[in-house]
C-alpha positions in Angstrom: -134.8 -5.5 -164.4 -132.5 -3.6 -167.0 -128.6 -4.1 -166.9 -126.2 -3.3 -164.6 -122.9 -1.6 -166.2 -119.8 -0.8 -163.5 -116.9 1.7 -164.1 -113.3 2.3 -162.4 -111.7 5.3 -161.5 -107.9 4.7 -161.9 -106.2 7.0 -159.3 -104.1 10.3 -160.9 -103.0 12.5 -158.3 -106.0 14.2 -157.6 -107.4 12.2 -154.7 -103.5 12.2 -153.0 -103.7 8.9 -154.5 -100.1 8.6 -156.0 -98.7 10.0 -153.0 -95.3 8.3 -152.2 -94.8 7.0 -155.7 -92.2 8.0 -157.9 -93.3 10.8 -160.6 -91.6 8.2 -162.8 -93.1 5.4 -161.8 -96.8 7.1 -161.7 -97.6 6.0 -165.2 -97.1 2.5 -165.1 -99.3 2.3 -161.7 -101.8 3.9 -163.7 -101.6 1.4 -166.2 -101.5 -1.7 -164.6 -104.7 -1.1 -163.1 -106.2 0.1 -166.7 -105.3 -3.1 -167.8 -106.4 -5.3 -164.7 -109.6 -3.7 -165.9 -109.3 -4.3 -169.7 -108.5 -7.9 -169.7 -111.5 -8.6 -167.1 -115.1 -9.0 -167.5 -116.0 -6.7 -164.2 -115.7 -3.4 -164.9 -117.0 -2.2 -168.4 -115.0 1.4 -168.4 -112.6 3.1 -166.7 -112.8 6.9 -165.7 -110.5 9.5 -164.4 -111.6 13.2 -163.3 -110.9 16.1 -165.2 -108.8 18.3 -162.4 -105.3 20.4 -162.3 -104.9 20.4 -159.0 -105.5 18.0 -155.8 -108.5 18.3 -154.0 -109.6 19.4 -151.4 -106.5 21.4 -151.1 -103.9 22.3 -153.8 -100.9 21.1 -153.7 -97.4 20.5 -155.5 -98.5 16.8 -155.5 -98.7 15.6 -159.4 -102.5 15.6 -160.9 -102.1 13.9 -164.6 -104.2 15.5 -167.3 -107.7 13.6 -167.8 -107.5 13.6 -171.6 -103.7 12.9 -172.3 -104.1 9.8 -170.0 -107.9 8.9 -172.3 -105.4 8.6 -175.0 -103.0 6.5 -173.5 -105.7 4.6 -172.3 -106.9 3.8 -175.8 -103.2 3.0 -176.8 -102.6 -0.1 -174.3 -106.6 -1.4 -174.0 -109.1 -3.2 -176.3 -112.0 -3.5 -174.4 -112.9 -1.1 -171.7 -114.5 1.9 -172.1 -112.9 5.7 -171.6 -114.3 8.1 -169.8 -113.9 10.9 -167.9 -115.9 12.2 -164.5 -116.4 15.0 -165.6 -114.8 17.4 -168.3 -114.4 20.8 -167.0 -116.5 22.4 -170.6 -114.7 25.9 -170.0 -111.1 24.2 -170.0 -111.0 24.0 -173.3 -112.5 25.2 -176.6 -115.3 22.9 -177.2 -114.3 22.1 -180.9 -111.3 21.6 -180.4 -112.0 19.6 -177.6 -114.7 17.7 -179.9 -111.6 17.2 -182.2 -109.2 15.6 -179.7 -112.1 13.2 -178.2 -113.0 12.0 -181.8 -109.6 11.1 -182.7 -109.1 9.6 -179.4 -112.2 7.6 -180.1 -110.7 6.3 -183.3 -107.5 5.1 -181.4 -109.5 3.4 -179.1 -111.9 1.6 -181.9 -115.0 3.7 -180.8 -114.4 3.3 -177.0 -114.7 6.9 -175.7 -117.1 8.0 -173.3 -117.7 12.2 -172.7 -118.0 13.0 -169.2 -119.0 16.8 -169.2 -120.0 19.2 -166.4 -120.3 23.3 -166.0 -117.2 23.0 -163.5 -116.4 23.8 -159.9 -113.1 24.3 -158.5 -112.6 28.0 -158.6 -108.7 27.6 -157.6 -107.7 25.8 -160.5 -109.8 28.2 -163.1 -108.4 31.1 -161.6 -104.6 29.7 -161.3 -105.0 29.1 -164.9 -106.1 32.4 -166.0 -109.9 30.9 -166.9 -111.7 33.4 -163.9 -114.5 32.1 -162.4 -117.5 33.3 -164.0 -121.1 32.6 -161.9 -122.6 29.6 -162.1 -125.2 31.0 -165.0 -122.2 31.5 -166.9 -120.8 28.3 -166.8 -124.0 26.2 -167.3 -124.9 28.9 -170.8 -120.9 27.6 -171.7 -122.2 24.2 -171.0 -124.6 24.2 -173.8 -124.1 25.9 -176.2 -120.4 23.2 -175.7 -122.5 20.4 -175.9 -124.2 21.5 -178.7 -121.1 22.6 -181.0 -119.8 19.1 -180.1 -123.1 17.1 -181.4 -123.0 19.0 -184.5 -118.9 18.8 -184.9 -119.7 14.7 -184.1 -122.5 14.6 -186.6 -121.5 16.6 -189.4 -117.9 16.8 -189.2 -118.1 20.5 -189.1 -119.6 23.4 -186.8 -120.8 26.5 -186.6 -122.1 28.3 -183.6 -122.6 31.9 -182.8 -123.4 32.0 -179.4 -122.8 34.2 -176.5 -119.9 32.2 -175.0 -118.5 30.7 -177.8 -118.1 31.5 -181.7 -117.0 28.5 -184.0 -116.7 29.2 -187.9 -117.0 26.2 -189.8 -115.0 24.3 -187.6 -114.1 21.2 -189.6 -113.9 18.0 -187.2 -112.6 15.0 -189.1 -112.1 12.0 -188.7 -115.4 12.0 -187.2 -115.8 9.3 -184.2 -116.5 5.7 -185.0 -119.5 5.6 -182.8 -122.7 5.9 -185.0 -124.1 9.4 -183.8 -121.7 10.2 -182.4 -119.5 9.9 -179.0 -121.8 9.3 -175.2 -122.4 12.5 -173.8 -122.7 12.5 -170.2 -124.1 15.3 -168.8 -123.0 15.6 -165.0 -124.6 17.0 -162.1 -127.8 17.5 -160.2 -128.2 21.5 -161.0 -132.3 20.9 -161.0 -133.4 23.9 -163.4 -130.9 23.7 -165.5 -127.8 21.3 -165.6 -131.3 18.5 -165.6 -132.5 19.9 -168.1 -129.6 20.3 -170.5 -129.0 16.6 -169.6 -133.1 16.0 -170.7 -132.1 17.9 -173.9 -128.9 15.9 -175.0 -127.8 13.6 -172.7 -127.1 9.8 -173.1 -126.3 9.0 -169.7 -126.1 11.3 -166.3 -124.5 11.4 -163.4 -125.8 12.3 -159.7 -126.4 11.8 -156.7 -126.3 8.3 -155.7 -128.0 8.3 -152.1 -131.7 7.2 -152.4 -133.6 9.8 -151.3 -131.3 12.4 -153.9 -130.9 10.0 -156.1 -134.7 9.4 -156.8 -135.4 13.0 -156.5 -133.2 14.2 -159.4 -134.4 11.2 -161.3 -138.1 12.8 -160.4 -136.8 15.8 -161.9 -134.7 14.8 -164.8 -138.4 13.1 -165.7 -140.3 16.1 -165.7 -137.3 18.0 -167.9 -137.8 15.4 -170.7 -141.6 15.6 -170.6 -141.6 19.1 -170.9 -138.6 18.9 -173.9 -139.9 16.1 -175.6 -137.5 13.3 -175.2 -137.0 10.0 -174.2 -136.3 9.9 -170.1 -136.8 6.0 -170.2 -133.6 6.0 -173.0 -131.1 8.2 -170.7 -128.7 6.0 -168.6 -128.8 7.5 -165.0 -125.7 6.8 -162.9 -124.0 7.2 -159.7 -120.6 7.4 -158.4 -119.5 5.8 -155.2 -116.4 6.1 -152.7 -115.6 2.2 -151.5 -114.4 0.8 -148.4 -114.8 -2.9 -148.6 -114.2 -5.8 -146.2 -114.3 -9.1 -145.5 -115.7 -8.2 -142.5 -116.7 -4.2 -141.0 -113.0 -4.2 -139.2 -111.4 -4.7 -142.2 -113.6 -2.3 -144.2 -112.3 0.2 -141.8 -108.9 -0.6 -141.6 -108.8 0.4 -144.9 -110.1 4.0 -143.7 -107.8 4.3 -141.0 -104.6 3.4 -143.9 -106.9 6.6 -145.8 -106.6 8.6 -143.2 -102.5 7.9 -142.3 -101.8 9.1 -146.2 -104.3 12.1 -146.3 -103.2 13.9 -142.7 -100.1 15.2 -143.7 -101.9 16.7 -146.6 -105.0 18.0 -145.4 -104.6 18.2 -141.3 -106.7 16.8 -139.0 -110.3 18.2 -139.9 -109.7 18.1 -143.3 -108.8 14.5 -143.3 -111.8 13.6 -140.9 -114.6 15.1 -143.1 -112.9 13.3 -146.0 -112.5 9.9 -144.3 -116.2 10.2 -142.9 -117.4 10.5 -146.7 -116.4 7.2 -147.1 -118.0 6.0 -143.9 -121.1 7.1 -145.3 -120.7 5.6 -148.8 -123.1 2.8 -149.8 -120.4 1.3 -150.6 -118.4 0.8 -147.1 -118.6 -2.6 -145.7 -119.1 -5.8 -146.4 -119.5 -7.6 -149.7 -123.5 -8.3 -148.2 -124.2 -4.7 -146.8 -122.9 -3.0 -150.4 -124.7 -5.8 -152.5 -128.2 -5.1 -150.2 -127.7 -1.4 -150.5 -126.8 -1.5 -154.5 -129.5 -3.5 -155.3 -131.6 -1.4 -153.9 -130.1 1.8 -156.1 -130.8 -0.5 -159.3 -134.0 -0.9 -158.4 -134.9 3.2 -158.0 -133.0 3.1 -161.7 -129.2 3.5 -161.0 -127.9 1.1 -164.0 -124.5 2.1 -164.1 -122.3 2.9 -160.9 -118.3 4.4 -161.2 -116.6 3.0 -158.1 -113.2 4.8 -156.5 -110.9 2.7 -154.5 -108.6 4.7 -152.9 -105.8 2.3 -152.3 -105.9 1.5 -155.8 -102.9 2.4 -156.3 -101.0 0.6 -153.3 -102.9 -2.4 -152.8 -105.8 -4.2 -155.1 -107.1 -6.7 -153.0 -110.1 -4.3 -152.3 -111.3 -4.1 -155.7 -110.8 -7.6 -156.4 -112.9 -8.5 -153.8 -115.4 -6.2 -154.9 -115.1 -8.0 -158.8 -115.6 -11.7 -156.7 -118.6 -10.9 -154.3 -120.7 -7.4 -155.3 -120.3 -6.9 -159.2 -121.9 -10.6 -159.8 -124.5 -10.2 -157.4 -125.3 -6.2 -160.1 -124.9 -7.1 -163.1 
């Protein structure tokens, strides 16, 4: 059975998972957990999403910038990887954004991940002046971005004339220290076209991870690299997953009825329920036993890497070090 690989999402605002700490004080609860992570065996990356504003509501609670904080990450670790769940590709120019993850690859030693998706919250595009353009759009933007950044990772330079984007011999140097380049991750379950971008270049992916989803994209993702030629055998598929654990049910959901105190006076009452109910849901609510039976099941339908958001992280990190002792041994 092949290798099981876990990641960490390190809270950044845009859950409401800072809420009721400092501004100035945000950083260095960031960074403890970063290095809890680094200076463990558990957890082989950590990940944060690529968002402006809070979700599922905007808010004048901070969100920290996904790639500033992969930088800092690199600065103060050795070991764990950096990634990011997912990139928003129209956020930024895609060489320049090849530029800054390759130099932030060679602070880290090679330890950069790419986590990149089409995009999705129309708010933030439109409150930062990037319009929304139909979801067409956004996946064409999604590759011909993936392809300037192979080339800018390969070669060192790129050109691209394409109907989103135009580079001009975009010189990208240094290059990244991984050897061909930095791990894309193409994100999302689009099944004619996001799958398929992801059978075309895609290290790893990231969908859905209940069963009957998960093994239907997988059916599909298939089926896009038979028809393109590559590999589907060699692409990593993962899944990410909201945890509520417990050393026993009550305790799993005492930790959702903390959730739910901090997210009411955010989101009101039906906002907060459908968001706490998520969570009930998960495969990863409950027991240590209940999550190892049910994740064991995902790596056998081919989930080999799963990305796992605690969200008391920030307050209280006897939930994931529970889940380090009695479900990551059991995975990996």
């Amino acid at each position: 059975m092949a290798n099981f690989e876990a990641g960490l999402f390190i809270p950044q605002g845009w859950r409401f998972d800072l809420v009721g700490i400092d501004p100035a004080e945000q950083w260095e609860a960031m960074a403890r957990l970063v290095r809890h992570a680094d200076t463990g065996t558990a957890f082989s990356s950590v990940w944060v999403y690529d968002h402006f504003h809070t979700t599922p509501v905007p808010s004048e609670e901070a969100t920290h910038e996904a790639w500033t904080l992969m930088s800092a990450f690199a600065a103060i670790t050795d070991r764990v990887r950096l990634g990011q769940m997912c990139t928003c590709m129209a956020y930024r120019n895609p060489a320049y954004l090849a530029k800054v993850a390759a130099t932030i690859d060679v602070i880290s030693g090679g330890r950069v991940e790419m986590g990149i998706g089409a995009g999705w919250y129309e708010h933030e595009w439109r409150a930062y002046g990037y319009g929304f353009p139909r979801a067409g759009e956004r996946l064409g933007m999604l590759r011909e971005g993936v392809q300037i950044m192979r080339d800018a990772w390969r070669d060192g330079v790129a050109t691209h004339h394409g109907e989103h984007y135009q580079v001009d011999g975009a010189i990208v140097r240094p290059l990244p220290l991984q050897e061909g380049g930095i791990p894309l991750w193409i994100a999302g379950g689009g099944e004619k076209v996001t799958l398929k971008i992801a059978a075309q270049y895609a290290t790893h992916t990231n969908f859905d991870g209940s069963p009957e989803g998960f093994a239907h994209k997988s059916r599909l993702l298939e089926q896009h690299c038979a028809d393109v030629g590559t590999d589907f055998g060699a692409i990593t598929r993962s899944s990410n997953y909201n945890v509520a654990l417990g050393t026993t049910e009550a305790e799993a959901q005492e930790r959702l009825t903390v959730l739910h105190e901090r997210l009411l006076p955010h989101l009101g009452a039906e906002r907060t329920e459908e968001a706490v109910s998520g969570y009930r849901s998960s495969l990863a609510f409950g027991t240590p036993e209940q999550v190892v039976e049910r994740l064991l099941g995902m790596r056998e339908a081919g989930m080999t890497y799963g990305i796992f958001y605690f969200p008391e992280a920030a307050y209280d990190t006897s939930g994931i070090e529970l889940f380090e002792r009695e479900v990551l041994p059991h995975l990996v």
